[in-house]
C-alpha atoms as one frame of an Amber mdcrd trajectory, in Angstrom:
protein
  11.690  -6.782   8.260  12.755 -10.307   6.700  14.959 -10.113   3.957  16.075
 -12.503   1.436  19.014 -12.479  -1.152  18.459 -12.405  -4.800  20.946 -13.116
  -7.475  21.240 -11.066 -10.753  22.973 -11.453 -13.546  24.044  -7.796 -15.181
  26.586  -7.292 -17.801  29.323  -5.565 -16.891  28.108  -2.423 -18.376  24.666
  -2.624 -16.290  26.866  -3.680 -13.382  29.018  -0.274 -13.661  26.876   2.082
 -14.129  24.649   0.674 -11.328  27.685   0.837  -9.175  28.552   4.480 -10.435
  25.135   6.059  -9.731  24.998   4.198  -5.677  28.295   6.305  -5.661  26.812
   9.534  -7.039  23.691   9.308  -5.095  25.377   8.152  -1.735  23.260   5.047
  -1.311  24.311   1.084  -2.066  23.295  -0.632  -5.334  20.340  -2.679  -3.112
  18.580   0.666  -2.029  18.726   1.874  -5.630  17.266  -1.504  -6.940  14.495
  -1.398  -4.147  13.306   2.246  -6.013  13.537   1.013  -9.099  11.141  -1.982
  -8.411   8.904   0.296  -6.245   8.814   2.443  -9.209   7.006  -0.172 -10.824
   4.140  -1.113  -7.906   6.579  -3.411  -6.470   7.280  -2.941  -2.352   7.245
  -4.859   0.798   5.481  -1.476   2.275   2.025  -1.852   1.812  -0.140   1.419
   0.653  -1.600   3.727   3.258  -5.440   2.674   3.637  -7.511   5.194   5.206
 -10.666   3.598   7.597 -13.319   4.067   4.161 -11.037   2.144   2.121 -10.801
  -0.413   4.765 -14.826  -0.488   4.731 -15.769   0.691   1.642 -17.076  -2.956
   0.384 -19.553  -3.379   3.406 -21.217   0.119   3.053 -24.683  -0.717   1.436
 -24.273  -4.196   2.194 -26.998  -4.609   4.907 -30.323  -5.045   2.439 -32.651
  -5.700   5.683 -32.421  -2.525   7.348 -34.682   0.589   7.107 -33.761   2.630
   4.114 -34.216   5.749   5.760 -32.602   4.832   9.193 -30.304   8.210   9.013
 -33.143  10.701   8.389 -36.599   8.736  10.051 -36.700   9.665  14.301 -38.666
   6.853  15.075 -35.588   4.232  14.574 -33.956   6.708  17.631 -36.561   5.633
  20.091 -35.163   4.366  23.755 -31.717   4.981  21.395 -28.965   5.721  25.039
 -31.595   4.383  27.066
């Protein structure tokens, strides 16, 4: 993963009690502002996509075909062949 630095500006107070809960929780002040952002929708991990979600805007999209091609045995004829 590619990182990059950012600066922010905290007031001393912010700064603190940033610093005091990393200590409490074990973890450095970076890991706990990387949480806090991906509380809000913000991380560099993408969301788990399962295959439909992947597809789901091409289902239906294919207004030439037969209509009943699941269901109709005819459209299986020399089908392996």
């Amino acid at each position: 993963m590619q990182t990059e630095t950012l600066s922010l500006r905290l007031s001393k107070a912010e700064s603190r009690a940033l610093l005091k809960r990393a200590r409490q929780e074990g973890t450095s002040r970076g890991k706990l502002v990387r949480r806090a952002l991906a509380s809000y929708g913000i991380s560099a991990e993408p969301a788990p996509r399962s295959g439909y979600d992947v597809i789901k805007h091409l289902l239906g999209q294919n207004p030439g075909g037969p209509s009943d091609l699941s269901t109709n045995p005819d459209h299986l004829a020399g089908y392996g062949q």
